[in-house]
N, CA and C of each residue as an Amber inpcrd file, in Angstrom:
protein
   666
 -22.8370000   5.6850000 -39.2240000 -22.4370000   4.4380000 -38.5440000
 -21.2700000   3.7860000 -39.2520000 -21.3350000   3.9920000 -40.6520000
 -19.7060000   3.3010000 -41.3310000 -18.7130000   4.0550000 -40.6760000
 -18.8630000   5.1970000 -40.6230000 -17.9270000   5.7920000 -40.4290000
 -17.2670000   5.5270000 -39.0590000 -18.0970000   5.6180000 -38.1730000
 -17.8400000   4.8880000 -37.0760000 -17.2100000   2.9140000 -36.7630000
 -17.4990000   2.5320000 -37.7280000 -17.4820000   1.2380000 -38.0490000
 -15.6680000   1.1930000 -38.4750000 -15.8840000   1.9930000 -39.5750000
 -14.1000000   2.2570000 -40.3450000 -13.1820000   2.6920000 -39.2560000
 -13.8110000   3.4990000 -37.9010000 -12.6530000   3.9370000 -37.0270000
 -12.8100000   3.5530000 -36.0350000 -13.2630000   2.7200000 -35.1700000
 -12.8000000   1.4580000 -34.5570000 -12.1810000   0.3920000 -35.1060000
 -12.3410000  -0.0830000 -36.4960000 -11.7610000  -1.1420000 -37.3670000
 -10.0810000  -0.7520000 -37.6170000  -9.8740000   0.6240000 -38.1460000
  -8.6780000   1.0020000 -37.9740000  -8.1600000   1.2350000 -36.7470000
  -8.5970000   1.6210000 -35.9610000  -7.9190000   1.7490000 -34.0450000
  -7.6870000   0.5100000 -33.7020000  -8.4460000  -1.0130000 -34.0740000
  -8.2130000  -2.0900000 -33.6600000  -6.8770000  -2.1870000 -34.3110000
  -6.7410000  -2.5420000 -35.7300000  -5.9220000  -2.3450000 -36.5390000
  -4.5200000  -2.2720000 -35.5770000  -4.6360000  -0.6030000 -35.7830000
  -3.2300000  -0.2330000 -35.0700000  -2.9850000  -1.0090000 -33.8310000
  -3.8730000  -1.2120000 -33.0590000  -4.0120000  -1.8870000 -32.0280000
  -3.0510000  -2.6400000 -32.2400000  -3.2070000  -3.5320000 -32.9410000
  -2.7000000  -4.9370000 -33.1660000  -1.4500000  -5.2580000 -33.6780000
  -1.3580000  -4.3340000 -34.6650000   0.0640000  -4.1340000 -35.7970000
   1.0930000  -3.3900000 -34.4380000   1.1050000  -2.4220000 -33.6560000
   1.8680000  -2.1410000 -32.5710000   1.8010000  -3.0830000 -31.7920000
   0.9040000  -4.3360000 -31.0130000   1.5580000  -4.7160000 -30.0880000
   2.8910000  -5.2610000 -29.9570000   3.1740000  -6.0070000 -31.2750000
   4.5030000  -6.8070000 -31.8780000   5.4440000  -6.0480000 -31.5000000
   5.3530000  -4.6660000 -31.7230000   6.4210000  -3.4900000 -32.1790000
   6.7430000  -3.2180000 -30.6470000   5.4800000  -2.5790000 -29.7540000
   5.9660000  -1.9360000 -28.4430000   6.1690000  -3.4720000 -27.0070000
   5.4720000  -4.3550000 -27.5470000   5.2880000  -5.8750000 -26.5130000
   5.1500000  -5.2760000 -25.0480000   4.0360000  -4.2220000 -25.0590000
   3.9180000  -4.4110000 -23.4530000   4.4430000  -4.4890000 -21.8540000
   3.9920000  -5.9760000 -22.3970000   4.3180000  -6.9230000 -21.5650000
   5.8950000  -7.1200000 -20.9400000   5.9820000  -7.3090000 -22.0310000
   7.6400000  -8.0530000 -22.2060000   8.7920000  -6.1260000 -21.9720000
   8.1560000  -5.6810000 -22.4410000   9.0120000  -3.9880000 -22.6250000
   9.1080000  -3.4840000 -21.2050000   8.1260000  -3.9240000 -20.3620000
   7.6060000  -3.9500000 -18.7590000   8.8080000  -4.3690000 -18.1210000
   8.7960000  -5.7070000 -18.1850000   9.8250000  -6.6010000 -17.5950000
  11.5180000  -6.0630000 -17.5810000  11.7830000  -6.2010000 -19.0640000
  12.8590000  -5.0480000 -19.2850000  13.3530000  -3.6090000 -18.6680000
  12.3460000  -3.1380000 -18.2650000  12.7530000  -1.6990000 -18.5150000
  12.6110000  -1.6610000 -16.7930000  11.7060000  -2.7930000 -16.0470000
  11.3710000  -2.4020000 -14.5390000  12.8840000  -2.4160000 -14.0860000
  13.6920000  -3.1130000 -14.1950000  14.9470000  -2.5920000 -14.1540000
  15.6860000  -1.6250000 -13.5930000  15.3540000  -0.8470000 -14.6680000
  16.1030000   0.8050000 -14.6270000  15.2700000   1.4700000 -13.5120000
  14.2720000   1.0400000 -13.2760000  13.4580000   1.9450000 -12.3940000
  13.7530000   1.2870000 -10.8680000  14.3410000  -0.0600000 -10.4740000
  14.8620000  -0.0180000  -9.1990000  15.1540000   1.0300000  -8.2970000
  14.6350000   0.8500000  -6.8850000  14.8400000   1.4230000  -6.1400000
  13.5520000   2.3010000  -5.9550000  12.8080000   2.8330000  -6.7420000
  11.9280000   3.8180000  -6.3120000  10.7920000   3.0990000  -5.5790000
   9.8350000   4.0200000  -4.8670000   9.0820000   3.6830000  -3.6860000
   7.7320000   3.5120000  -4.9940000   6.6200000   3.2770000  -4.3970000
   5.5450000   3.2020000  -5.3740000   4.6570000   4.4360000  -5.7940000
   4.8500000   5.6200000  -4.9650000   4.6450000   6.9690000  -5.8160000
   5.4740000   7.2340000  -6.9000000   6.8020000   6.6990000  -6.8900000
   7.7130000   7.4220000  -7.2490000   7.5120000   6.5450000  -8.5720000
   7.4110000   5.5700000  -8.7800000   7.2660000   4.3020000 -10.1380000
   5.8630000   4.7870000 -10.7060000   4.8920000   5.2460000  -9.9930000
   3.8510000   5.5740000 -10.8780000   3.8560000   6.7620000 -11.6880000
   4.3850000   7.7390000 -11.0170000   4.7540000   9.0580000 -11.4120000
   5.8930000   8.5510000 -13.0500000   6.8070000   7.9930000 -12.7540000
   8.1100000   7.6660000 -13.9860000   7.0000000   6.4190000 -14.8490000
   6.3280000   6.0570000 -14.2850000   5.2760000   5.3860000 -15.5300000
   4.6530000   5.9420000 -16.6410000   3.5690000   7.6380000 -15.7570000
   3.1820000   8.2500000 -16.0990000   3.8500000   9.2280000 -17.0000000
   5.3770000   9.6570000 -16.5860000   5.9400000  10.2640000 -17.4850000
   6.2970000   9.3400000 -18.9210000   6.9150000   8.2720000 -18.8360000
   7.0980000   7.2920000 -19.5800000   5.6770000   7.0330000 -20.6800000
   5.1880000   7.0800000 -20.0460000   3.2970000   6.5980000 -21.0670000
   3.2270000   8.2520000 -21.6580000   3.7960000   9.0550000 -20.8500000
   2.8080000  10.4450000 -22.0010000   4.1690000  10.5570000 -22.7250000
   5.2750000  10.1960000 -22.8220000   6.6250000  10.6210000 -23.9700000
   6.1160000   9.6840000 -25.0520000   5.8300000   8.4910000 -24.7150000
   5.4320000   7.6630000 -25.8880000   4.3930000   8.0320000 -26.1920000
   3.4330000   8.7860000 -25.6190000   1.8720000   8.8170000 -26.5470000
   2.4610000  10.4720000 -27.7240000   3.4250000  11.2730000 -26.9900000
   3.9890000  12.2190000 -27.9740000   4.9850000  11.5770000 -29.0780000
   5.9940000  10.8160000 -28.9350000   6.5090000  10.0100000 -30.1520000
   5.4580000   9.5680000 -31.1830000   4.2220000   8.7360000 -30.4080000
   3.3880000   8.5650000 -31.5360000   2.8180000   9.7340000 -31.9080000
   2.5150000  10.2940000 -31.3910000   1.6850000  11.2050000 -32.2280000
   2.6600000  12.5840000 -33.2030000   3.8370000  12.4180000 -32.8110000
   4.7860000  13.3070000 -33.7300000   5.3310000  12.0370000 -34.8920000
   4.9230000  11.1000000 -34.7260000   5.3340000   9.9970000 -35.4410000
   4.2670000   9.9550000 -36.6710000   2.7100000   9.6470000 -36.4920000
   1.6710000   9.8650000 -37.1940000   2.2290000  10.9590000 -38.1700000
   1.9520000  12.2870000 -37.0680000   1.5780000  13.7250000 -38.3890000
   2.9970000  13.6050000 -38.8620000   4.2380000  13.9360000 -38.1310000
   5.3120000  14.5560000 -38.6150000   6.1280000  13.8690000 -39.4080000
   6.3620000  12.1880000 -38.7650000   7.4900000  11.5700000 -38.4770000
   8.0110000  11.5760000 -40.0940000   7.6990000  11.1210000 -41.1160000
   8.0340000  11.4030000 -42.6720000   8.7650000  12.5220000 -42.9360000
   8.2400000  13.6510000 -42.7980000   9.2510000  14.8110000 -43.1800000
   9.5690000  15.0980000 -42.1800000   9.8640000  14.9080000 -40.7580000
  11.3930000  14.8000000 -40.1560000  12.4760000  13.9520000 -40.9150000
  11.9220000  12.9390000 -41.2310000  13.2010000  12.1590000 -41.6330000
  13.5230000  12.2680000 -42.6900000  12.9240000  12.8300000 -43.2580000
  13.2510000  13.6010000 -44.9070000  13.8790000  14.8930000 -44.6910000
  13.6700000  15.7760000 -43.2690000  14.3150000  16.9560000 -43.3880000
  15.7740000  16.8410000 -43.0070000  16.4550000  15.6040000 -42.1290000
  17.5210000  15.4150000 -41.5360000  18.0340000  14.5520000 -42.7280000
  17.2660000  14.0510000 -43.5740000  18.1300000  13.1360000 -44.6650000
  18.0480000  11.5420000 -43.7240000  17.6220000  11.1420000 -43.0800000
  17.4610000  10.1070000 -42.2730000  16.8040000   8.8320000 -42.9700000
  17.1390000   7.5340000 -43.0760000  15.8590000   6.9120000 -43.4850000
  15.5620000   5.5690000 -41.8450000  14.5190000   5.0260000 -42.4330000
  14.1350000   3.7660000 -40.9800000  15.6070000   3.3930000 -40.5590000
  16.1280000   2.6740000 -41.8200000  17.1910000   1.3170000 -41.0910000
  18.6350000   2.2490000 -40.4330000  18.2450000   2.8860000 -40.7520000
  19.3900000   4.1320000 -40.2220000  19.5470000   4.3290000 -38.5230000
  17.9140000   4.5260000 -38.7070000  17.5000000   4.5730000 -36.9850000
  17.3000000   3.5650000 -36.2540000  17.3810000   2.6880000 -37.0500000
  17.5530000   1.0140000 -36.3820000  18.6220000   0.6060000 -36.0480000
  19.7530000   0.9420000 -37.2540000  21.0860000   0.7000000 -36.4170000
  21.5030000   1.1820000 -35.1450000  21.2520000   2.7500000 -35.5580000
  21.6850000   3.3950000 -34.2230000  21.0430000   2.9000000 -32.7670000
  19.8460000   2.4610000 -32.9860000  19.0540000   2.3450000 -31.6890000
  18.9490000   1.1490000 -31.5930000  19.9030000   0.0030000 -32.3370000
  19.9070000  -1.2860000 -31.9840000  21.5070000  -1.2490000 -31.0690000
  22.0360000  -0.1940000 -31.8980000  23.6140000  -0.2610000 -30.7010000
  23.5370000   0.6050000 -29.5030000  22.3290000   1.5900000 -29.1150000
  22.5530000   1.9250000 -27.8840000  21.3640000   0.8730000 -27.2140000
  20.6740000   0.0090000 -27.3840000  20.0430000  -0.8370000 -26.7180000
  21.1570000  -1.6890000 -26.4190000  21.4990000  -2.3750000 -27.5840000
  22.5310000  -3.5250000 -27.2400000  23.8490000  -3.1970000 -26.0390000
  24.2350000  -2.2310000 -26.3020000  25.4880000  -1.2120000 -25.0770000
  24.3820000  -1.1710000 -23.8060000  23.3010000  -1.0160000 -23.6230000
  22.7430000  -1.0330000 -22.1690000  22.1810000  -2.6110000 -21.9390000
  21.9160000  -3.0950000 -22.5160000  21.5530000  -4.5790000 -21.7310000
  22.7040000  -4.9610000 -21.8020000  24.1710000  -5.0760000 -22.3860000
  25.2660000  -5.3390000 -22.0940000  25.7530000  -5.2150000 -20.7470000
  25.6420000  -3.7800000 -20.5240000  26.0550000  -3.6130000 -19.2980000
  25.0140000  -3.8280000 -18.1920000  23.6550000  -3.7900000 -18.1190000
  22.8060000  -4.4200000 -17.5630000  23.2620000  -6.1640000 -16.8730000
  23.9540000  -6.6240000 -17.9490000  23.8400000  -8.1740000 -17.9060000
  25.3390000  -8.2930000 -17.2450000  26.1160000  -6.9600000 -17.7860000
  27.5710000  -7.6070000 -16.8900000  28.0340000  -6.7730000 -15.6380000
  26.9690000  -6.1810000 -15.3680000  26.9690000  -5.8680000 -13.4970000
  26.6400000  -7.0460000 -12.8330000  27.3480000  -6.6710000 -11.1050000
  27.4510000  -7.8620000 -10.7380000  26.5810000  -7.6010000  -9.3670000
  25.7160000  -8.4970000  -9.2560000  24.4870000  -8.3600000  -8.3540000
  24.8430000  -7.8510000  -7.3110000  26.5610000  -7.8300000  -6.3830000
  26.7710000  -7.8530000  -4.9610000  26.6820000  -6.2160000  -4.9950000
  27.0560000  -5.1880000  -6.0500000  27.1930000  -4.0650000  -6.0330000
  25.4530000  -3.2330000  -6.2870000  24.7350000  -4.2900000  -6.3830000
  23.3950000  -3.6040000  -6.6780000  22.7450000  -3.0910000  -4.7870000
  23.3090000  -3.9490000  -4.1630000  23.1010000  -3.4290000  -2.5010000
  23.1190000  -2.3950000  -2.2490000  24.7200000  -1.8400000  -2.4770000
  24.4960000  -0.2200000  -2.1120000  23.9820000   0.3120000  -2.4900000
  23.3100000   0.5210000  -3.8220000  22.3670000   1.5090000  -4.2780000
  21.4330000   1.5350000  -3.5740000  20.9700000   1.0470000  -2.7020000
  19.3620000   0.8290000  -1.8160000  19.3820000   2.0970000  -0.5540000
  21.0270000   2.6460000  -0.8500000  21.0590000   3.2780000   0.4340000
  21.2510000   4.5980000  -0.2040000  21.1210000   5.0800000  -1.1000000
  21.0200000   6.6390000  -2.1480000  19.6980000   6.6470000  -1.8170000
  19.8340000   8.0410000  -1.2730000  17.8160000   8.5420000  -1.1110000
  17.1940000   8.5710000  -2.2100000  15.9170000   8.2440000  -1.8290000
  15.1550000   8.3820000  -2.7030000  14.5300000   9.6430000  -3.5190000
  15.2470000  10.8050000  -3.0610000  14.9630000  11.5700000  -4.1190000
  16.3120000  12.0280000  -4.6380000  17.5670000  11.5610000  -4.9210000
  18.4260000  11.2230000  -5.8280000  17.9680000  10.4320000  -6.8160000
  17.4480000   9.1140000  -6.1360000  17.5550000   8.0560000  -6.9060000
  16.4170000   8.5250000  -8.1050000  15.0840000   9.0000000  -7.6130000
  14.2330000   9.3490000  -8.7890000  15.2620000  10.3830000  -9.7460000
  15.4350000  11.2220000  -9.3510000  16.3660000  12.2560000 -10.0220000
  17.2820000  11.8900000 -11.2500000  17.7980000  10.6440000 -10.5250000
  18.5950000   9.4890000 -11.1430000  17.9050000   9.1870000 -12.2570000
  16.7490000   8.3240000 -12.1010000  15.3750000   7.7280000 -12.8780000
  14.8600000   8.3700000 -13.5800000  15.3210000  10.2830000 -13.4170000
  14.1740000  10.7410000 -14.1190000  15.0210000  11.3760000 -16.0080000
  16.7060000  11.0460000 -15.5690000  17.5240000  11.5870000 -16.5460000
  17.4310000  10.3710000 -17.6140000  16.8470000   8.6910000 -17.2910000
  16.7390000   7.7130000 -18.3590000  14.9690000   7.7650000 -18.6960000
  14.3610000   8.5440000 -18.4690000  13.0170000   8.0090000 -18.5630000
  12.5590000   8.8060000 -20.4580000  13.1210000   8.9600000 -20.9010000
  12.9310000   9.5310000 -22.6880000  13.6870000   8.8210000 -23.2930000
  15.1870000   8.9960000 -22.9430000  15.8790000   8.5490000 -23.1720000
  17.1480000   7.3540000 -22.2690000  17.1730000   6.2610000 -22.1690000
  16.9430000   5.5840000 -23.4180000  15.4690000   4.5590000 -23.1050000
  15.1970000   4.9500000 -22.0710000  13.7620000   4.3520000 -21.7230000
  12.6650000   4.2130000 -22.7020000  12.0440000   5.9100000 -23.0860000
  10.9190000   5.9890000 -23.8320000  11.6540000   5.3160000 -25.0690000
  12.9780000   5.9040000 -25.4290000  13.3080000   5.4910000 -26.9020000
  14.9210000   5.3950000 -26.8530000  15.3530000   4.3600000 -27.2340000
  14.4710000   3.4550000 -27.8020000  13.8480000   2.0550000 -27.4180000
  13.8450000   2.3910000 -26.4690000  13.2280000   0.6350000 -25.1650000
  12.4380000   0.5380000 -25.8500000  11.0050000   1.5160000 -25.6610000
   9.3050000   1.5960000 -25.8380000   9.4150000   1.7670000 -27.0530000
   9.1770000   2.8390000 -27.4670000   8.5540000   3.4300000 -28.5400000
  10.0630000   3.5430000 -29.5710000  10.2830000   2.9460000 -30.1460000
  11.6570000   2.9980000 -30.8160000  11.3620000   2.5940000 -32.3190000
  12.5070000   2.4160000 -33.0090000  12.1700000   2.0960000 -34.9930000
  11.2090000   1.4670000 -34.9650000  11.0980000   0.4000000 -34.5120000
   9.7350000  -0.8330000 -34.9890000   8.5840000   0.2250000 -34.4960000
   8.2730000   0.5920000 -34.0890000   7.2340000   1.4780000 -33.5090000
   7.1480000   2.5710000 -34.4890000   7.4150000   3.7880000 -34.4460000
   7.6120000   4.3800000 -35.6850000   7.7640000   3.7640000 -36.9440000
   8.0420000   3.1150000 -37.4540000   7.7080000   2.3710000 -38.3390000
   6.7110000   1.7440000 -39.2120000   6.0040000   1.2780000 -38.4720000
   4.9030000   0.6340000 -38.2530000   3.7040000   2.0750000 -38.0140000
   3.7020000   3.0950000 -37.2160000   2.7290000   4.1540000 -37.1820000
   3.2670000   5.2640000 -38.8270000   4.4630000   4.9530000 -39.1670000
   4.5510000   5.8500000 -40.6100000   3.9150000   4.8670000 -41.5730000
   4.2510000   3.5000000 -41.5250000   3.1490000   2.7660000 -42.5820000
   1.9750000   2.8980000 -42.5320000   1.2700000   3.3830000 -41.2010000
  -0.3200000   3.0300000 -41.1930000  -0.7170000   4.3600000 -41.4190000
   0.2720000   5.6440000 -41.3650000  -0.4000000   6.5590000 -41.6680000
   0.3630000   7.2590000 -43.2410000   0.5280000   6.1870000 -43.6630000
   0.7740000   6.9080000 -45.2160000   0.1970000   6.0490000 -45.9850000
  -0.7630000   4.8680000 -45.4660000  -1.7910000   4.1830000 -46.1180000
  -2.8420000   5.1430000 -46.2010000  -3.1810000   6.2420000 -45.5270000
  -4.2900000   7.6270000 -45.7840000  -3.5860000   8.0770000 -46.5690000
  -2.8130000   8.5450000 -46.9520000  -2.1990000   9.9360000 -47.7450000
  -2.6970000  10.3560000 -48.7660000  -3.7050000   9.1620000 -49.6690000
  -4.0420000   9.7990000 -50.7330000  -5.8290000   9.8290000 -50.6730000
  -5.9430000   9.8410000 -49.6550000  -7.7510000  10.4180000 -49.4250000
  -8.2360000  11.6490000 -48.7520000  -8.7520000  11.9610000 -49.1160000
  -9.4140000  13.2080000 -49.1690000  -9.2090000  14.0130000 -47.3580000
  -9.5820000  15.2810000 -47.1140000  -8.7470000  16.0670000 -45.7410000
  -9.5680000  15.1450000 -44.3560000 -11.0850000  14.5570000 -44.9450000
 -12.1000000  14.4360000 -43.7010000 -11.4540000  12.9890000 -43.2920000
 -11.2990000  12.1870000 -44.5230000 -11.1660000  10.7820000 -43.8660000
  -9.7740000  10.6370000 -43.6340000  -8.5850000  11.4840000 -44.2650000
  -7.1310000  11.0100000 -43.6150000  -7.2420000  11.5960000 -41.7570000
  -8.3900000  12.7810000 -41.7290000  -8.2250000  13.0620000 -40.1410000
  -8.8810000  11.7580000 -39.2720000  -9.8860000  11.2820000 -39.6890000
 -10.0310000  10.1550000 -38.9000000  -9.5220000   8.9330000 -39.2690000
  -8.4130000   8.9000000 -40.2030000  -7.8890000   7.6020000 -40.2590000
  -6.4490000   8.4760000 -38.7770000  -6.3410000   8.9710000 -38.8630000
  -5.3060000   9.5290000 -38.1300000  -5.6950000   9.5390000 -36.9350000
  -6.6670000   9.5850000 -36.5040000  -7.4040000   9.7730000 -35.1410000
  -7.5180000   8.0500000 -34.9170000  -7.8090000   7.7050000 -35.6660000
  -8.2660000   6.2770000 -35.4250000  -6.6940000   5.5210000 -35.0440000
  -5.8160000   5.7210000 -35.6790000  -4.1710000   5.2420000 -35.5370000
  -3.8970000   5.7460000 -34.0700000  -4.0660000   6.7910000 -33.4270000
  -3.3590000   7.6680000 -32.2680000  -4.4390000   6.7790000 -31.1950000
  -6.0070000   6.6190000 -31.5300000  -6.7940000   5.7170000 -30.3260000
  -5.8630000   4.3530000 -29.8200000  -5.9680000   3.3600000 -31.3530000
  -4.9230000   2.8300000 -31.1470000  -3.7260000   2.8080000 -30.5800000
  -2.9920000   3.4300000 -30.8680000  -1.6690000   3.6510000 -30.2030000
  -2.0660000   4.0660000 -28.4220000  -2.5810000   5.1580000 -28.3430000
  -2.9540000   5.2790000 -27.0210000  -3.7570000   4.1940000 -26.3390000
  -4.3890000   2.6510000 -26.6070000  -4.7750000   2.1860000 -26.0500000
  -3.4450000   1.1010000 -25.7460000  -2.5420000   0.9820000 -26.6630000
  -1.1230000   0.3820000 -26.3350000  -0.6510000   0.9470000 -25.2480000
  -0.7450000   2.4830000 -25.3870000  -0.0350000   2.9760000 -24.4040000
  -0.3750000   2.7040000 -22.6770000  -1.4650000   2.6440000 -22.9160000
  -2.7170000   2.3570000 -21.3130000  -1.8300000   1.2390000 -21.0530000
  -2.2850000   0.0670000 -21.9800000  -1.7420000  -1.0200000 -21.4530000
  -0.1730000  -1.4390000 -21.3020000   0.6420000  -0.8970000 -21.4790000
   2.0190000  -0.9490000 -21.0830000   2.1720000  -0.0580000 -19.9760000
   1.3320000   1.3400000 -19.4890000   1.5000000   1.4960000 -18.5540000
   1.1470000   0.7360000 -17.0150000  -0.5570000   0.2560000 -17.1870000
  -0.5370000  -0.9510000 -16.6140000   0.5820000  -1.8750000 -16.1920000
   1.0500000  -2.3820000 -16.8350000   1.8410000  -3.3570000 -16.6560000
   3.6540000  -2.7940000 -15.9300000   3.9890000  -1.5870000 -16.6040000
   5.0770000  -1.1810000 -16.1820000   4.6960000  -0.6210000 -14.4420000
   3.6700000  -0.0860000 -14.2030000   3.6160000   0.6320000 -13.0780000
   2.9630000  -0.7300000 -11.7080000   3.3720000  -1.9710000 -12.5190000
   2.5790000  -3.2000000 -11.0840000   3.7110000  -3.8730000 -11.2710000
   4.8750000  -4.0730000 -12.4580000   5.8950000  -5.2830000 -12.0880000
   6.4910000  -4.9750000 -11.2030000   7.0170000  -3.6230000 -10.3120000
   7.5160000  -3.3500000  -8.7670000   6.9250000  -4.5020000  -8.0760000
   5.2130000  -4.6510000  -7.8000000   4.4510000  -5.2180000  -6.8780000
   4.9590000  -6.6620000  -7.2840000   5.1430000  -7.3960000  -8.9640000
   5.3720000  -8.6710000  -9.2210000   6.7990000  -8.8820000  -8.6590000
   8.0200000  -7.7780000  -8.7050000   8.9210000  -7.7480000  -7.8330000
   9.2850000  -8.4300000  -6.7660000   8.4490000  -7.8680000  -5.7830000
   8.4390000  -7.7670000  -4.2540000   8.0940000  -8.9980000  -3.9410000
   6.8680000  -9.9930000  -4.7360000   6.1090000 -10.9650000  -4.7230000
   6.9410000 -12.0640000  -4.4820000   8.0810000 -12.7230000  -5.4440000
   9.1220000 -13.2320000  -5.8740000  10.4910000 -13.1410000  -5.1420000
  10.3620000 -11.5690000  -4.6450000  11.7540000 -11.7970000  -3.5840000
  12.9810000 -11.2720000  -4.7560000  13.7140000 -11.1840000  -3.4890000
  15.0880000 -11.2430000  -4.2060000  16.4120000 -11.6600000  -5.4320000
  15.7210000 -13.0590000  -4.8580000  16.3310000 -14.2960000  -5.6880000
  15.7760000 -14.1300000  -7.0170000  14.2590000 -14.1370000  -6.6540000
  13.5290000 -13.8370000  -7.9550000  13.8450000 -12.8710000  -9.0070000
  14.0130000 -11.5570000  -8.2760000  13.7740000 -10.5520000  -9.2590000
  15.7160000 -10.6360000  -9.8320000  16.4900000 -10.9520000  -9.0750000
  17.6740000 -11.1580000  -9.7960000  17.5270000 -11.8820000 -10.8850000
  16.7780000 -12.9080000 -11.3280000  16.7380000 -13.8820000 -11.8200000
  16.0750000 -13.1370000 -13.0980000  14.8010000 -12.5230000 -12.9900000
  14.1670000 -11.5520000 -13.9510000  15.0520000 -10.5280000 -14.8010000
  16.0390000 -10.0270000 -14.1460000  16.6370000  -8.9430000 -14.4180000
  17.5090000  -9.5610000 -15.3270000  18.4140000 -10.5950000 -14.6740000
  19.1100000 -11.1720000 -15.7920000  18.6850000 -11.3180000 -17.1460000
  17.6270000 -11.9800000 -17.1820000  16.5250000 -12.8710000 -18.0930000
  16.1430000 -11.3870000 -18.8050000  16.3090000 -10.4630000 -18.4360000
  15.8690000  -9.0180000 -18.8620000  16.7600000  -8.8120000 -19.6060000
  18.0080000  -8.9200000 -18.6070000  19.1970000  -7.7220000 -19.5840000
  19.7210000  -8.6080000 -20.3370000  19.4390000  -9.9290000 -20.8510000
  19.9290000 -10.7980000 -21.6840000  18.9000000 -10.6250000 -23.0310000
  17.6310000 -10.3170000 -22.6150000  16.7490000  -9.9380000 -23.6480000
  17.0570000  -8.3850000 -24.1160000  17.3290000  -7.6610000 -23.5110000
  17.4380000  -6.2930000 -24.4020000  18.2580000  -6.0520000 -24.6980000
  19.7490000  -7.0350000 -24.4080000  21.2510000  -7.0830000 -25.7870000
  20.5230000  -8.0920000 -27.0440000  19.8930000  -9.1830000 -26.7750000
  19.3840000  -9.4230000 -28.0250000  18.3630000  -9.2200000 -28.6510000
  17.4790000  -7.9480000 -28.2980000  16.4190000  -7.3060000 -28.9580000
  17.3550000  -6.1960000 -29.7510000  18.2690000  -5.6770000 -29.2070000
  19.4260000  -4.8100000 -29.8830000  19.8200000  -5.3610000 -30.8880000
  20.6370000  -6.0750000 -30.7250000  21.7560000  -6.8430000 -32.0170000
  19.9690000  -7.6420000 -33.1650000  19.2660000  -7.6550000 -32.6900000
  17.9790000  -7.6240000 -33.7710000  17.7190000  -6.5370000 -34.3790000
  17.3490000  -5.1640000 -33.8390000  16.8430000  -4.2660000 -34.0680000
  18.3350000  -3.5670000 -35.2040000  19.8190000  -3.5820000 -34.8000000
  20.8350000  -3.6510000 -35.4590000  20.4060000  -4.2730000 -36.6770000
  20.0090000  -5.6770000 -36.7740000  20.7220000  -6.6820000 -37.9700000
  19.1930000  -6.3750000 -38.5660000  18.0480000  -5.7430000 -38.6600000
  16.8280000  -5.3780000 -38.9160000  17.3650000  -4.5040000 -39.8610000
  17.6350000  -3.3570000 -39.6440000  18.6990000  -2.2080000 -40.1600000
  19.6790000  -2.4800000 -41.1470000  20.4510000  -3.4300000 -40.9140000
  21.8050000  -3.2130000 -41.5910000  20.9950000  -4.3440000 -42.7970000
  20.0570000  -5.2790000 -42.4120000  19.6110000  -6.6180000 -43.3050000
  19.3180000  -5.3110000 -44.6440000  18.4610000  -3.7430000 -44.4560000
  17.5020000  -3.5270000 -45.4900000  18.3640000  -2.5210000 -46.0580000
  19.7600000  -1.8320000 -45.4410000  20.7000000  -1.4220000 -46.0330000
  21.3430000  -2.1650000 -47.2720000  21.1130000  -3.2870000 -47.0810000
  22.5460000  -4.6440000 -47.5390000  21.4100000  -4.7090000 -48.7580000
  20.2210000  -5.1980000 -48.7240000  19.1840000  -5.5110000 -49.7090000
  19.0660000  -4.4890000 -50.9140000  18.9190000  -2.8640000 -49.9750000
  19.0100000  -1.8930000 -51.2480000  20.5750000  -1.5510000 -51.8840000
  21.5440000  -1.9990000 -51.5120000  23.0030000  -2.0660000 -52.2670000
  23.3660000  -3.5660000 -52.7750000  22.0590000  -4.4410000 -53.0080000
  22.2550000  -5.4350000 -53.4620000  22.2830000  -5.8040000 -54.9600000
């Protein structure tokens, strides 16, 4: 029963320490965006792909993610810069399109348009929208807090991190695969209004995720 006790306690854990990192909610709002235009098979399906790339980031993140980035010579703030300037370059341009040209796109079929949908859904969707540095980050800290216990309990501290993470993952899919429906609800006016409010948030989740990076560069040449 401890044992059981220790790995729900750690799955909550992760639970909790990722929501900050992946926000759901808020990553939902953002990203429904890019997925304009598709019908509601077509958004559940790019949900579903979207939720299983991130449940593989985490889980190549857990076992591997350390000596990948030791084998490329890579460290975190490295991957923060980079993935704070291709976030910041897409809500840029997110924010400086101009609504009258978003019309015609309504008239590209819909199986272009998924086609379209399906060349951003890893990249830069899964990563670094979703699952990006703060995310990895945060799953290499919680799993190199095991590293020095014995083979039985680092596997269920590891198991216990990936429940976690996969119960993040549930719930951002939730939420990404119904803001279409919060969409539609709101209208037009509305969801212009969202989108803005979107692509104004993911140039300055960028130039964060940037100055996150360059802050712990500057600290260790300090």
């Amino acid at each position: 029963m401890s044992y059981l006790s220790s790995f729900l306690h750690l799955a909550f854990i992760a639970f909790i320490t990722l929501f900050p990192a992946v926000n759901p909610v808020g990553t939902a709002f953002i990203v429904s965006p890019l997925l304009d235009g598709l019908d509601r098979k077509q958004r559940l399906l790019a949900s579903k792909k979207i939720a299983f790339y991130c449940l593989v980031i985490c889980i190549v993140s857990v076992l591997l993610g350390s000596w990948i980035l030791k084998i490329f010579g890579l460290s975190l703030p490295i991957v923060q810069i980079a993935g704070g300037m291709i976030i910041f370059n897409m809500g840029w341009q997110l924010l400086a399109s101009k609504n009258e040209n978003r019309a015609p796109e309504r008239v590209t079929q819909p199986a272009d348009k998924f086609r379209e949908v399906q060349n951003l859904l890893f990249y830069p969707i899964t990563f670094p929208m979703t699952a990006g540095a703060g995310t990895i980050s945060v799953l290499l800290t919680l799993s190199a807090s095991s590293g020095d216990k014995d083979f039985k309990d680092y596997i269920m501290d590891m198991g216990s991190v990936l429940v976690g993470a996969l119960m993040i993952i549930i719930l951002f899919y939730i939420c990404i695969a119904n803001t279409g429906l919060l969409f539609k609800t709101i209208g037009d006016r509305g969801q212009q209004v969202v989108n803005r409010i979107s692509a104004f948030l993911v140039t300055c989740i960028g130039l964060q995720i940037f100055w996150n990076g360059l802050q712990h560069i500057l600290k260790l040449h300090s």
